[in-house]
BALOBA-1460 file (C-alpha; in Angstrom, 3 decimals):
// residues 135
<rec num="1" residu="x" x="0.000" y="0.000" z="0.000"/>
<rec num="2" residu="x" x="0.769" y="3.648" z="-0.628"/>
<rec num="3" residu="x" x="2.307" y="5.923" z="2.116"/>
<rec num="4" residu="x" x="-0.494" y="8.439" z="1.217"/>
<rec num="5" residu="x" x="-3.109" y="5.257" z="1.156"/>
<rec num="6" residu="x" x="-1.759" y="3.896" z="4.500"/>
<rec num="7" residu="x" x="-2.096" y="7.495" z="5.964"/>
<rec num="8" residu="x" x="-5.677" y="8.014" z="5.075"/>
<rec num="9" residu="x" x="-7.039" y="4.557" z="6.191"/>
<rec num="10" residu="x" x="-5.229" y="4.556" z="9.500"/>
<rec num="11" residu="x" x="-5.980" y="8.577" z="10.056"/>
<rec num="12" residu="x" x="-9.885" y="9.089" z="8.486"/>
<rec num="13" residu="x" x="-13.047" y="7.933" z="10.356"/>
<rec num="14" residu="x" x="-15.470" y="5.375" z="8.722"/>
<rec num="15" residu="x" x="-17.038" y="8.932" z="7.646"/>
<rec num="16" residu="x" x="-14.711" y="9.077" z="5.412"/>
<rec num="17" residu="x" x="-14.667" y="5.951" z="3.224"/>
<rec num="18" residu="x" x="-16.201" y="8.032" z="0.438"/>
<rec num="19" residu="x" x="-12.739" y="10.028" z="0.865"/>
<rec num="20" residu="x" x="-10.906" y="6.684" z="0.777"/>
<rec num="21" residu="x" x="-11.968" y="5.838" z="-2.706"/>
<rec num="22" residu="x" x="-11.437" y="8.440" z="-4.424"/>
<rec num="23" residu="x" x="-7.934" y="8.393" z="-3.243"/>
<rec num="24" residu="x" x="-7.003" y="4.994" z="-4.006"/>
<rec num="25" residu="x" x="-9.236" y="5.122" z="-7.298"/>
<rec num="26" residu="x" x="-8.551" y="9.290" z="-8.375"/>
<rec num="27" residu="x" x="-5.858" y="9.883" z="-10.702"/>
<rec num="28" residu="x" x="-5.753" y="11.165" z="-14.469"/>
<rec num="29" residu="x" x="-6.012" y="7.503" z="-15.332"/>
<rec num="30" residu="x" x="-6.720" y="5.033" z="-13.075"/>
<rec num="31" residu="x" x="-10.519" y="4.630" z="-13.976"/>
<rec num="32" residu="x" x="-9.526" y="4.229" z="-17.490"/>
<rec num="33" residu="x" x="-6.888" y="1.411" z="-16.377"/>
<rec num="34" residu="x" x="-8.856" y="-0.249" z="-14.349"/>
<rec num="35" residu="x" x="-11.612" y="-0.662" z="-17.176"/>
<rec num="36" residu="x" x="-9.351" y="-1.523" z="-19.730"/>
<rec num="37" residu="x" x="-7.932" y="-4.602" z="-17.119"/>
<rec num="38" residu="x" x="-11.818" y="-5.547" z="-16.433"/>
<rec num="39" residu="x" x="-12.090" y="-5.769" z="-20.336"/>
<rec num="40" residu="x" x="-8.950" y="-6.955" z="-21.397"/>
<rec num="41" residu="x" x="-7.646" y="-8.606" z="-18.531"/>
<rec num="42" residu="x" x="-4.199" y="-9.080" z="-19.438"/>
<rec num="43" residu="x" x="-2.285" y="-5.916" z="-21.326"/>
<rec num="44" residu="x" x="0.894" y="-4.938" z="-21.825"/>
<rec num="45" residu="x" x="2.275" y="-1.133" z="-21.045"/>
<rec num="46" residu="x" x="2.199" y="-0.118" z="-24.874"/>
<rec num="47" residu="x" x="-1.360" y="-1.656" z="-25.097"/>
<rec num="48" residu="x" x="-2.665" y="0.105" z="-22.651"/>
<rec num="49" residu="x" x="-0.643" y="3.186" z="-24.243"/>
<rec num="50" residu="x" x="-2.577" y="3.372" z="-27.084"/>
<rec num="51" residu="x" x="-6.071" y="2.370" z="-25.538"/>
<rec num="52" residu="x" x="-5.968" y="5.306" z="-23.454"/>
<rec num="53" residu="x" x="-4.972" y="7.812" z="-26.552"/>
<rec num="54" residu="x" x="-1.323" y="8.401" z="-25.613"/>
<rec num="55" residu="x" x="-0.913" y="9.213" z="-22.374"/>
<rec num="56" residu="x" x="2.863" y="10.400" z="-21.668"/>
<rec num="57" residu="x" x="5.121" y="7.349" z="-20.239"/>
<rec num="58" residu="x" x="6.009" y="9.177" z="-17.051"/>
<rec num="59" residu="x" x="2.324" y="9.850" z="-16.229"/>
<rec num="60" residu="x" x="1.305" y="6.049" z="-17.065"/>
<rec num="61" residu="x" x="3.695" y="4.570" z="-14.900"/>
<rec num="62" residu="x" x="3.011" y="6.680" z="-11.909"/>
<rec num="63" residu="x" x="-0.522" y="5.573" z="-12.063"/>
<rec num="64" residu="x" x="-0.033" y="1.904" z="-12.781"/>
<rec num="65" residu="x" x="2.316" y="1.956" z="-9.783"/>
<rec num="66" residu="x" x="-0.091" y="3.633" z="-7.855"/>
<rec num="67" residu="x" x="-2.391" y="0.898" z="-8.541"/>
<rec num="68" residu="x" x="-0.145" y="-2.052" z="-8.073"/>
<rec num="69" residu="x" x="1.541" y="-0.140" z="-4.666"/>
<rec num="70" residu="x" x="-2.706" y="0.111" z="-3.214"/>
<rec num="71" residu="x" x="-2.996" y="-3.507" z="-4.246"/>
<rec num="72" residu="x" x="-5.652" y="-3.062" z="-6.563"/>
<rec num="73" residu="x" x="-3.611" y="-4.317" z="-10.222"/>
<rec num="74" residu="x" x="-0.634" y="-6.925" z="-10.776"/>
<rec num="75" residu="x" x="2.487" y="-6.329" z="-12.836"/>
<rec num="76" residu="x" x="4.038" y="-9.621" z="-13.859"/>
<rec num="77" residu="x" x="7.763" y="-9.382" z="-15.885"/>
<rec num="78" residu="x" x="8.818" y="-11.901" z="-18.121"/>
<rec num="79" residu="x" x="12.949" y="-11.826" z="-18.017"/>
<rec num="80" residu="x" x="13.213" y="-11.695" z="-21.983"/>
<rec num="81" residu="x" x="15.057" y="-8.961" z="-23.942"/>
<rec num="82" residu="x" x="13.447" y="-7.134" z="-24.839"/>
<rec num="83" residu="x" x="11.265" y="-6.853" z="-21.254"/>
<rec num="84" residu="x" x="7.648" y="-7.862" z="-21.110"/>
<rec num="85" residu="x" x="5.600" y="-6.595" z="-18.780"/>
<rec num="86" residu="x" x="1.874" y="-7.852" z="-18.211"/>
<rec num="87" residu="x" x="-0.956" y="-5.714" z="-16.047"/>
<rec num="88" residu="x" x="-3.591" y="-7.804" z="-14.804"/>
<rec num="89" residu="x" x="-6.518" y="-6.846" z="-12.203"/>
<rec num="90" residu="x" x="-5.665" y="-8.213" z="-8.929"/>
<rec num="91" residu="x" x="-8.853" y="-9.492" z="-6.854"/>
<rec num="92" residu="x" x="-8.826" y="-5.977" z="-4.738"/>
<rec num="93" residu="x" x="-9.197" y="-4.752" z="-8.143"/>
<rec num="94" residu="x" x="-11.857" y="-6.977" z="-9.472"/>
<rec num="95" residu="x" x="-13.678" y="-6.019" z="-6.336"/>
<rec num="96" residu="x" x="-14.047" y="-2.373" z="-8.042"/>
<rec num="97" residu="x" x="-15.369" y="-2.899" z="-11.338"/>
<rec num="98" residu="x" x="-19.018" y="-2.818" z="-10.094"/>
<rec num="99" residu="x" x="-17.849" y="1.272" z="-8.768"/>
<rec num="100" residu="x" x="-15.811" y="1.834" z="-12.198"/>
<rec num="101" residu="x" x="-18.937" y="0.694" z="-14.216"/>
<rec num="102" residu="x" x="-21.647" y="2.669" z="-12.301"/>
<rec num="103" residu="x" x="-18.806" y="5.964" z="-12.246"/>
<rec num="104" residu="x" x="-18.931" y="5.166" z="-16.417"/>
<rec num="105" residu="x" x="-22.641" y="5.401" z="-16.548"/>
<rec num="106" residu="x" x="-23.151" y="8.057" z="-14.231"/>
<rec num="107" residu="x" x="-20.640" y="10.154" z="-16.002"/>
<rec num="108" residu="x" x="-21.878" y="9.433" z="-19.241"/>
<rec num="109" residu="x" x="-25.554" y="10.635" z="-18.126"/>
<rec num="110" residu="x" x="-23.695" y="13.549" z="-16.639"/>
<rec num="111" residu="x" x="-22.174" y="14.653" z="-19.824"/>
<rec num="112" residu="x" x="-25.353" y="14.128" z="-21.647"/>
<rec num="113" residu="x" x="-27.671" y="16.084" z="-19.742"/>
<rec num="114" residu="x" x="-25.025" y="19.035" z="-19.431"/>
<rec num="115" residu="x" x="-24.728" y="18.588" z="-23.096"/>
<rec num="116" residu="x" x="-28.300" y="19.287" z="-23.411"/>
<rec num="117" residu="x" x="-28.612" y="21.958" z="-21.001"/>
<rec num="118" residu="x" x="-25.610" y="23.824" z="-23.332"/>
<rec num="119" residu="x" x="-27.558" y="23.112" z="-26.455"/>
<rec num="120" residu="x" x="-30.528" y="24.643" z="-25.545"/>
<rec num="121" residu="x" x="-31.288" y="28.773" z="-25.919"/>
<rec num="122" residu="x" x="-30.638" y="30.354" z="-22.054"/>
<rec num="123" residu="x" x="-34.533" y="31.502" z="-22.220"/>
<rec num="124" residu="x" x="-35.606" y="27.839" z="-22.727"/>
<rec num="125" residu="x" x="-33.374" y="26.290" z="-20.506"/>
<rec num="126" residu="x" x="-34.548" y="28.332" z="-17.314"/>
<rec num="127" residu="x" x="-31.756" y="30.331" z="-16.711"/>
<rec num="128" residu="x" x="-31.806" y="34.083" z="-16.178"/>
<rec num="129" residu="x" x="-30.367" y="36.120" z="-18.903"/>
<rec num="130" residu="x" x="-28.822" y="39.057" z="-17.402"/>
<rec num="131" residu="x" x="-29.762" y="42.913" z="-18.221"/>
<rec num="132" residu="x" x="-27.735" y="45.295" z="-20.243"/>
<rec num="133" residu="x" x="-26.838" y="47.934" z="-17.608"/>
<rec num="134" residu="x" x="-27.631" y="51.153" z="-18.223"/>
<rec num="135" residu="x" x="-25.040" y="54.275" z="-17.898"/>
């Protein structure tokens, strides 16, 4: 587990589980990861590369670390030349998929209705259109 991860559960009330997700699951790319795993369940770094539309090198291995340090994802290195490396979900991580799917949907009904809301004329959508001011 993380420093920061062994910090918050030994430190935050049962208030704050909530809190405790989002930390171990928040990052520019964990969702994403841990999707792709679900789906995929076995890919390699440059897989998962280009199924997440490039994300820089230095940025994907901090999260996959992340993930493997908080228990949730499995790295497994075959001594080869060149190197493979294989992610897999780990059963701490299987144990989130349920959260990762219903965070898809939710943000995907999100999007849509905010989508809507900027389609539509200010006077329709119910929002107050402000008055010129006058000199």
């Amino acid at each position: 587990m993380r420093e920061k991860t062994e910090r918050i559960v030994r430190e935050w009330t049962d208030a704050c589980d909530a809190e405790v997700s989002i930390a171990v699951l928040g990052g520019a790319w964990k969702p994403s990861i841990l999707s792709l795993l679900g789906e995929h369940e076995v890919l390699r770094f440059g897989e998962l590369r280009r199924l997440l539309l490039e994300p820089t090198a230095r940025v994907l291995t901090r999260q996959l670390r992340e993930l493997e340090d908080d228990g949730l994802i499995t790295r497994e290195v075959y001594r080869q030349v060149p190197p493979k490396v294989e992610y897999r979900l780990s059963d701490l991580g299987r144990g989130a998929e349920a959260l990762i799917d219903f965070l898809t949907r939710w943000g995907g009904e999100y999007a849509a209705h905010q989508r809507q809301m900027l389609a539509e004329p200010a006077s329709v959508s119910g929002e107050r259109q402000e008055e010129p001011v006058s000199a």
